[in-house]
N, C-alpha and C positions, 0 to 999 in steps of 0.2 A: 597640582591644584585641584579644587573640588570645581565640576559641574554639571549640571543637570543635562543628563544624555537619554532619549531615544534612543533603540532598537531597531523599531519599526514606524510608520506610518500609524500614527492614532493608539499608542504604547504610550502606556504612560513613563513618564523621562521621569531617570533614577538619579538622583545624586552621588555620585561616587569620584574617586581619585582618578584622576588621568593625568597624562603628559602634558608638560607646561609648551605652551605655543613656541615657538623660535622665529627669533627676531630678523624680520627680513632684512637686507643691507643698506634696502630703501625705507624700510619702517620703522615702527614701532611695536612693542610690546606695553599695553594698558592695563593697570591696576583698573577692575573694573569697581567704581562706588556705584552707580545704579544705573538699571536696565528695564526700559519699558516692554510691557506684555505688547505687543502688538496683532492687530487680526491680522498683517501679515505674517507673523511666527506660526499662525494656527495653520495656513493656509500652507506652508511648509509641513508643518505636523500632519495635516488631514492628508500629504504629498499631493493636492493640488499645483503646491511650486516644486517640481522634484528637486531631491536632496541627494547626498551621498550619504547613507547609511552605512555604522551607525552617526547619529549627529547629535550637533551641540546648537541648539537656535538662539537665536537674541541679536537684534541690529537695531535697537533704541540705546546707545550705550554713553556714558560720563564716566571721567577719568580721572584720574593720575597717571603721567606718565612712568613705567617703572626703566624700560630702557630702551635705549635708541640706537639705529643700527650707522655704520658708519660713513654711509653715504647721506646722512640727514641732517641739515646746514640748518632748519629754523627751529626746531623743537630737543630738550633733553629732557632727562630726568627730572619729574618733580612739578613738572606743568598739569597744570588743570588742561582737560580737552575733552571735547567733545568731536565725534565726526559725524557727514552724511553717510546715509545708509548706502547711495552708491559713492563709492571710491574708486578715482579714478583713474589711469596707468600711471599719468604724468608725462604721457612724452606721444601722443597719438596727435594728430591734427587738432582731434574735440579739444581733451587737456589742455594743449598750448594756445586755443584760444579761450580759456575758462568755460567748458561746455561741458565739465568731467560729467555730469549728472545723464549723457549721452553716450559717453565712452563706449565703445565695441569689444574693449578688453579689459571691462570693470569687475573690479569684486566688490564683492558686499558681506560685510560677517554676519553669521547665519543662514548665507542660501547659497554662495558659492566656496566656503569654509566657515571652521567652527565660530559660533558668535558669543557673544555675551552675558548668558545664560551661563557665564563662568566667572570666577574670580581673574583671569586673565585672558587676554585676547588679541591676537596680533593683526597688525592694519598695515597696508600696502601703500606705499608713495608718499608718506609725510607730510613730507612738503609741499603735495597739493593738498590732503586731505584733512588734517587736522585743523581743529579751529579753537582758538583760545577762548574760555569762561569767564565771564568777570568774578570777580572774588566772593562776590556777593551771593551769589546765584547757588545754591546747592546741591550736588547732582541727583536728588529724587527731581527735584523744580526742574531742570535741564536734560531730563534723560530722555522725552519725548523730542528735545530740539534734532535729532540728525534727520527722524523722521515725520511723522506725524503733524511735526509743528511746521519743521520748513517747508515741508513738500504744499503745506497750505497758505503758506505767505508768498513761497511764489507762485501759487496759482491766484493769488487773490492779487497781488502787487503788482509782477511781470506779466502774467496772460492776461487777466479780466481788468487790470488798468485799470483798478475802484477809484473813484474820485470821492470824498466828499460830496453827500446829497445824493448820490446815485443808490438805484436799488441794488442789493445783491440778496440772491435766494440761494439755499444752502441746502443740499437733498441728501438725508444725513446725517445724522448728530450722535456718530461716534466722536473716535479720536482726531481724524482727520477734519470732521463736519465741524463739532465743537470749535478745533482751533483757527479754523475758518471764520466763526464767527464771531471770535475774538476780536479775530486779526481786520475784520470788516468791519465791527463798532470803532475798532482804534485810529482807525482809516479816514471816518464819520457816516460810512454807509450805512444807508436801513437798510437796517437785515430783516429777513424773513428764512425762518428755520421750518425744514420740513421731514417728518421722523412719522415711524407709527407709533412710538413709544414715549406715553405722559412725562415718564420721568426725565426722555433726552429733550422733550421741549422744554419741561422747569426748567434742566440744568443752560441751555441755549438761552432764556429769557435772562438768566439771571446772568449770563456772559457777556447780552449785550443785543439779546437779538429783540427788535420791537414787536413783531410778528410771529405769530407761529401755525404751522399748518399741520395739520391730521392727517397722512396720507395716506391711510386706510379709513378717510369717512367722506372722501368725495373727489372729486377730479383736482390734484392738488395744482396743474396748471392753470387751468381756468381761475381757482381760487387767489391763486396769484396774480393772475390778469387784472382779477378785481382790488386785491388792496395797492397795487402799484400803478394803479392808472393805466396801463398799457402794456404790463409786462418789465419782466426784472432790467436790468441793463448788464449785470454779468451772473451768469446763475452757473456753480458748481456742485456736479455729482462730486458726492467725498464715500457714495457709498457702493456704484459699482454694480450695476444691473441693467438688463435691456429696460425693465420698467424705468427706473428712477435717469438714466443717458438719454432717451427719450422724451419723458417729462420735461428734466433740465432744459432739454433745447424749445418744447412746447411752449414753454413758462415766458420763453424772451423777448422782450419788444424789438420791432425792426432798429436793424444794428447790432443787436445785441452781442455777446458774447457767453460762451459755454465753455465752459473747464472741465475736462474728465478726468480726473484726477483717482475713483475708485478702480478696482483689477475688475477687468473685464476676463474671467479667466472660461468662461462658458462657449469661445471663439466669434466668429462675425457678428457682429449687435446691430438689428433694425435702426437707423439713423432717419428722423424726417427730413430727407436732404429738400422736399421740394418748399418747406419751409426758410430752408437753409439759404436757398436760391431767391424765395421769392423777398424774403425779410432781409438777404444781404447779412445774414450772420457768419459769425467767426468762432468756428471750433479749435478749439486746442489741446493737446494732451500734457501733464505736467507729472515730471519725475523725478522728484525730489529738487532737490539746490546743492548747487558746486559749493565748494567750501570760498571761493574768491568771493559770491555773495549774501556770504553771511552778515558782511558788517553793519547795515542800516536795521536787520533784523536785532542783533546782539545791542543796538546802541539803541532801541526803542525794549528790547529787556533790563538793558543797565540803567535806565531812566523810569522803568515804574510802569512806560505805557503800554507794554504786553506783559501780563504775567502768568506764565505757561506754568507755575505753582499750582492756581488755581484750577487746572485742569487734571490734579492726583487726583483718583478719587480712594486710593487704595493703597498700601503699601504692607509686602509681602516679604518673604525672607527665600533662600532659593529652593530651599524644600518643598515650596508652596507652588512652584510651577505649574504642575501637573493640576492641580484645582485650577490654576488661573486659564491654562488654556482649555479644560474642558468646560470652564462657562461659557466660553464664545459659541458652545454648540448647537445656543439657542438666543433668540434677539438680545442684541444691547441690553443693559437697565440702566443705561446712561449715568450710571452711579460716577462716572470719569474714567481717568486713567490709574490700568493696575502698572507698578513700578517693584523692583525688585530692588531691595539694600542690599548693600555688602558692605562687610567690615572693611 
């Protein structure tokens, strides 16, 4: 099969032939149709997340199933699938009560084996991880769902408990921030998007967010303070910095809640606990979504009321990798998500 491999750390990734994956007993082997660029692929690439070298990255991935291994009772040949980017054993404590996105003996293709960033790919446990497409749905549209898109529906749905009428702020307006504030219009939250980059606030306004902050033209907490009356009600970092995990909790009115949802990969992050203490807020970390709660997600795609389409901004062929991950090497241009087709 052709795919796009690294060498080294920050190498530009070659296209060339390599060994076709083999199908676990519990998995599957996936025809890959499309595969989203993600800043987490970069952060593997820059070996931020170390890798085994050499490697093959990509964990935004949409399928075809090509074949199925023989301990795998719900999925064969020929299903449309998508999975989360963490996959989970299927058989640990987490797994058996639906936690796989916790799992202690989880893989992921792309950072614990080769990913995506191929015409083939093999996925562990099946039958916890995969998750059916509606027909409809095409996998450039779907290719951000394992990651990007779910890991921000349950932090906006399951941790921050958005209600209708409530505020949600969004620190952030990549891939993750973006689909956050989708997922927060859809919801009926005011959103308020908060980015140093004109272009990711356009792209936020026009996704649904009513607000937008500058946060390189003034203290974006306080500004917050002020169009919310008193501060957000759930405010998530999508972007993963001591400044902006900070802010998010500054931003919150008492009660509130924080979602940290971007990689904190620079180790211990200043936290304003005495805020935390005095306002009675609620921090939470969110890492991805098990495949068991995908369905209220899938059935607000198959109905119109999220469409993670509009969040391509790009579409690329596999050649094109190596440009797509050397743009991340400087801010966003919130132009959306790059996606990778395959025949």
């Amino acid at each position: 099969m052709r795919a796009a491999v690294y060498a080294g750390y920050g190498l530009r990734p070659e296209v060339r032939q390599v060994a076709d994956p083999v199908c676990p007993p519990d998995g599957v082997v996936i025809a890959v149709g499309a595969s989203g660029v993600c800043r987490s692929d970069w952060h593997a690439w820059k070996g931020h997340d170390p890798v085994v070298l050499p490697h093959v990255g990509g964990h935004e991935l949409a399928g075809v199933v090509a074949q199925a291994g023989p301990e795998v009772t719900r999925w064969q040949a020929g299903d449309r699938v998508t999975v989360p980017f963490v996959c989970g054993c299927g058989r640990c404590e987490y797994c058996l009560a639906g936690e796989a996105q916790v799992c202690p003996r989880q893989t992921q293709p792309g950072f614990t084996g080769p990913g995506s960033f191929a015409e083939l790919v093999a996925i562990h446990a099946a039958d916890t991880n995969l998750v059916a497409l509606p027909d409809a749905l095409d996998f450039v549209a779907a290719a951000g769902l394992g990651c990007r898109f779910a890991t921000a529906f349950r932090a906006v749905t399951a941790h921050g408990r958005v209600r209708a009428g409530e505020w949600l702020a969004v620190h952030g307006c990549g891939g993750v921030g973006l689909s956050a504030v989708m997922i927060g219009a859809a919801v009926g939250a005011r959103v308020v998007a908060v980015d140093v980059a004109a272009a990711a606030l356009d792209r936020a306004r026009e996704l649904g967010a009513g607000f937008t902050v500058d946060a390189g033209a003034a203290d974006p907490a306080a500004l917050i303070g002020e169009i919310t009356g008193g501060g957000a009600h759930v405010s998530v970092d999508a972007l993963g910095s001591p400044a902006t995990a900070a802010c998010s909790v500054r931003c919150l009115r008492r009660r509130g809640r924080h979602v940290q949802v971007g990689l904190l990969l620079g180790g211990p992050t200043p936290i304003p606990m005495d805020l935390v203490v005095a306002r009675e807020l609620e921090i939470y970390g969110s890492h991805g979504m098990a495949a068991r709660d995908y369905p209220p997600m899938m059935t607000m795609v198959a109905d119109g009321t999220l469409r993670p389409g509009l969040l391509v901004g790009k579409v690329i062929g596999l050649e094109d990798v190596a440009g797509a991950l050397a743009d991340m090497d400087g801010p966003s241009p919130g132009a959306g998500m790059t996606v990778i087709r395959l025949p």
